[in-house]
Backbone as JSON Lines, residues from 0, in Angstrom:
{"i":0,"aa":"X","n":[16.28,5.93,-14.6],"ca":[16.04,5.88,-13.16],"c":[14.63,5.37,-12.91]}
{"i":1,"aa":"X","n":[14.24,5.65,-11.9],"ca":[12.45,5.13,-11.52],"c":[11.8,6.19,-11.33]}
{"i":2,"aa":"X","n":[10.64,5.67,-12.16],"ca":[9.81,7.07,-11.99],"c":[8.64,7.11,-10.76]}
{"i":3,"aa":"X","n":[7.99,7.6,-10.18],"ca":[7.69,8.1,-8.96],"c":[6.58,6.72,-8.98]}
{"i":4,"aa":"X","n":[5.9,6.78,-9.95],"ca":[4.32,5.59,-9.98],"c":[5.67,4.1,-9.44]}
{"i":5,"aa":"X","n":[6.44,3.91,-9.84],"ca":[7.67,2.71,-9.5],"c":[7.85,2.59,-8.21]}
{"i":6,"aa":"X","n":[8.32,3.79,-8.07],"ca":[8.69,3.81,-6.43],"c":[7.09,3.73,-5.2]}
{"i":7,"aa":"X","n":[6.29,4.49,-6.18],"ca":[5.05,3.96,-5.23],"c":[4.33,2.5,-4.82]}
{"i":8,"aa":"X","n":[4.52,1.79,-5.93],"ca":[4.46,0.56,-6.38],"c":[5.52,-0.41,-5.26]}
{"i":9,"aa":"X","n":[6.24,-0.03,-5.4],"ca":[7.43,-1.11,-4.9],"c":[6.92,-0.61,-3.56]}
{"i":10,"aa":"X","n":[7.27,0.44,-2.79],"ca":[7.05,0.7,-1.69],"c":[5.74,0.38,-1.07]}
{"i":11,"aa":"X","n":[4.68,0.53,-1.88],"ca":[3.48,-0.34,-1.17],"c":[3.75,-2.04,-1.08]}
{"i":12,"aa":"X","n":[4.43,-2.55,-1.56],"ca":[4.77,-4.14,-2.01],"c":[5.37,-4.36,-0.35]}
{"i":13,"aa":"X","n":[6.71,-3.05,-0.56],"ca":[7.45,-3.27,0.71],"c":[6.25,-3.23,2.04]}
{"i":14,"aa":"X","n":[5.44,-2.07,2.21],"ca":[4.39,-2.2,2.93],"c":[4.07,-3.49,3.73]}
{"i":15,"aa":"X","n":[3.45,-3.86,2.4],"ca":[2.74,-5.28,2.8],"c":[3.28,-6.64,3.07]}
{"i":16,"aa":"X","n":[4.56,-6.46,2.77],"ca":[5.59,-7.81,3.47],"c":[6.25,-7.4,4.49]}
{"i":17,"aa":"X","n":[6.19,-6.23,5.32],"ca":[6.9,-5.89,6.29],"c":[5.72,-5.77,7.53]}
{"i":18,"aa":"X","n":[4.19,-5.32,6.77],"ca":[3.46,-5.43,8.16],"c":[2.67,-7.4,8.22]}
{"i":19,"aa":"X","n":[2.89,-7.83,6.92],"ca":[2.51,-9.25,7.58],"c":[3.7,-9.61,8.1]}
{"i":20,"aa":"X","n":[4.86,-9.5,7.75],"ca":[5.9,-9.97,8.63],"c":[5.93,-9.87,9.95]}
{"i":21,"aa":"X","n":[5.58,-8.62,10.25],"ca":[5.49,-8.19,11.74],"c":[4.6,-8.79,12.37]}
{"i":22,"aa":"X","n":[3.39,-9.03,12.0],"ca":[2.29,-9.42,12.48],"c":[2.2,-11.24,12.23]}
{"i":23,"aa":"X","n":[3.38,-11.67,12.0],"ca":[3.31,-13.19,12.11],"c":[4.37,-13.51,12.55]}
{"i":24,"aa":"X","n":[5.2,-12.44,12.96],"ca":[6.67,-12.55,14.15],"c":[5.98,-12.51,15.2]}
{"i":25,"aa":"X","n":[5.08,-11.61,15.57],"ca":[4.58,-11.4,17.05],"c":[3.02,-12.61,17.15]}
{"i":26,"aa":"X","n":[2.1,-12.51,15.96],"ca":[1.76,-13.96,16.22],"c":[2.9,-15.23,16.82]}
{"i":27,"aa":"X","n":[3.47,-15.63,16.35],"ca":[4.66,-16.51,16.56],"c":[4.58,-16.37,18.64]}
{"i":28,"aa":"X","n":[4.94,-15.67,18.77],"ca":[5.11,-15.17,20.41],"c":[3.52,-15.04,21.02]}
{"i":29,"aa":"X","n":[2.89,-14.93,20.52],"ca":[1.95,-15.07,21.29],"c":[1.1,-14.01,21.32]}
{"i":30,"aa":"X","n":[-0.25,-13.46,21.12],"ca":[-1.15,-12.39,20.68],"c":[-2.26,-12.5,21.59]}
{"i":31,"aa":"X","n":[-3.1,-11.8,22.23],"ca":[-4.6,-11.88,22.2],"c":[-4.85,-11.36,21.68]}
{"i":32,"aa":"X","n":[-6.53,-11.65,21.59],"ca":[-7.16,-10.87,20.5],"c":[-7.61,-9.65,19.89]}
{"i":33,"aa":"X","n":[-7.17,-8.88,20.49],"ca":[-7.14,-7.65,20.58],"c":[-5.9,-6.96,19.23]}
{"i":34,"aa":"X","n":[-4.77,-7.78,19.87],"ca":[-3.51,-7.62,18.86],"c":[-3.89,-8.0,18.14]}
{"i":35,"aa":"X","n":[-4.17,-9.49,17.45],"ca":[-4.71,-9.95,16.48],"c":[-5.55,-9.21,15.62]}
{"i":36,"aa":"X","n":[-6.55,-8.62,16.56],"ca":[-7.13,-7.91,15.44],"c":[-6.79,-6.65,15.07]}
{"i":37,"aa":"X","n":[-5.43,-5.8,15.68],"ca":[-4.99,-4.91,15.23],"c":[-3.79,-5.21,13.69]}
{"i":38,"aa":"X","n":[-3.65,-6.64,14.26],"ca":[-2.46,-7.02,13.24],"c":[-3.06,-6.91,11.95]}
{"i":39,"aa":"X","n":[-4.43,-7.66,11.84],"ca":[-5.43,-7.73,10.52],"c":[-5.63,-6.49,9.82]}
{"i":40,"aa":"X","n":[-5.76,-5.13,10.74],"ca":[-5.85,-4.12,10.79],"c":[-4.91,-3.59,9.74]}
{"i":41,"aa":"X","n":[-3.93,-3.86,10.31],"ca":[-2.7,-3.13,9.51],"c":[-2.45,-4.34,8.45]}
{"i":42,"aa":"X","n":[-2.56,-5.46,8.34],"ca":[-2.26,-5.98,7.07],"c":[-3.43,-5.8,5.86]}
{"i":43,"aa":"X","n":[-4.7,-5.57,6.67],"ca":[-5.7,-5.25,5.4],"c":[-5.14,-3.68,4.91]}
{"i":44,"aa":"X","n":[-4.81,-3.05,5.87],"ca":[-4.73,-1.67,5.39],"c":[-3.79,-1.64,4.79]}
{"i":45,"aa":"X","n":[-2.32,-2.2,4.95],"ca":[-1.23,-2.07,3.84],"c":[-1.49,-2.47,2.36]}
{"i":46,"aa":"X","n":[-2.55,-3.82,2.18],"ca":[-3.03,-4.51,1.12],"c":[-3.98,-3.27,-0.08]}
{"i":47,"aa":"X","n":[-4.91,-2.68,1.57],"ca":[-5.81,-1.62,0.5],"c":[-5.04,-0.28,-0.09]}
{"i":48,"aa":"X","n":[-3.84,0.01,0.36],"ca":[-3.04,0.92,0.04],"c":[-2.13,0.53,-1.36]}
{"i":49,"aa":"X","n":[-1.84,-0.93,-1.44],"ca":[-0.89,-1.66,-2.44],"c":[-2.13,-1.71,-3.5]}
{"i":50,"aa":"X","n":[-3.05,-2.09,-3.52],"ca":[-4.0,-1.67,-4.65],"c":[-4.54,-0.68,-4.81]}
{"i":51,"aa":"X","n":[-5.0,0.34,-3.9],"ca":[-4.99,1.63,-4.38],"c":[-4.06,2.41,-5.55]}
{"i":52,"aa":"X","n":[-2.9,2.1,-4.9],"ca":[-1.93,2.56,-5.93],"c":[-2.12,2.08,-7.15]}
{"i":53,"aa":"X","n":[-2.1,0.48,-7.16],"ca":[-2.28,0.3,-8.77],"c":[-3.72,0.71,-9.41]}
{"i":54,"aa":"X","n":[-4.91,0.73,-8.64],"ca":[-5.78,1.16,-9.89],"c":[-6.14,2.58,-9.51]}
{"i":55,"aa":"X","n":[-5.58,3.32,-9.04],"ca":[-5.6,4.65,-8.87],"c":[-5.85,5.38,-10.37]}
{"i":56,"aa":"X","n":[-6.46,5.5,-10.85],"ca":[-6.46,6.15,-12.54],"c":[-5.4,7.69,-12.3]}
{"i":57,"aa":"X","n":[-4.88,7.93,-13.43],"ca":[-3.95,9.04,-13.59],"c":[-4.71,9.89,-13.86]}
{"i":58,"aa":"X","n":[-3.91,11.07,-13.04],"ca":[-4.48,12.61,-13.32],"c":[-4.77,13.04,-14.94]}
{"i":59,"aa":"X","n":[-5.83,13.27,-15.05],"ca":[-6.04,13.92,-16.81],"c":[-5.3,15.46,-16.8]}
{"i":60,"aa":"X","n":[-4.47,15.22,-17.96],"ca":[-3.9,16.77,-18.02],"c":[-4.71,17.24,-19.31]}
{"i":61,"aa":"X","n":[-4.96,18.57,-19.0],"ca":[-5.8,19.22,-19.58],"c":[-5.24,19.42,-21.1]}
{"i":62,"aa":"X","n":[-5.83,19.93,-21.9],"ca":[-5.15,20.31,-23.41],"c":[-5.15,21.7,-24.01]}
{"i":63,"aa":"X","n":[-4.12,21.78,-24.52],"ca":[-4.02,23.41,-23.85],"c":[-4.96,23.86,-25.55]}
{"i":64,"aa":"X","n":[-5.93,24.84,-25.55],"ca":[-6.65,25.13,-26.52],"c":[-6.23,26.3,-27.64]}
{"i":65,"aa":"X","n":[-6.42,25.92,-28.92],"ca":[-5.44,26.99,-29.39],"c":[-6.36,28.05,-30.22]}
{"i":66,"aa":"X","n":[-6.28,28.97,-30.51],"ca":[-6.94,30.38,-30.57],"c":[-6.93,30.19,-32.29]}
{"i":67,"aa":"X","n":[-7.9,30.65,-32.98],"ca":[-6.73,31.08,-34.49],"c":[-7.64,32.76,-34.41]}
């Protein structure tokens, strides 16, 4: 199956082709600048979220210490 880092991965991907999509459908129709710069908004922010994920370093799991 997919493991969770997969599904985070893909789903940030999805992110970022669904808010530039949006934001170059409604460019298309017509924006001021205001929208425009909300659109940037949300496409930088989906972008910084899609790389977050990948260089996010993994949680260190501790090692469990053994007694003698």
């Amino acid at each position: 199956m997919f493991s969770s880092k997969e599904l985070a991965e893909w789903g940030s991907a999805l992110l970022v082709f669904a808010s530039g999509g949006m934001a170059g459908h409604y460019a298309s129709m017509g924006m001021t600048p205001v929208q425009w710069a909300g659109a940037a908004a949300a496409v930088l922010g989906s972008v910084t979220v899609a790389v977050a994920i990948r260089v996010w370093p993994a949680p260190v799991k501790a090692k469990r210490q053994e007694q003698d």
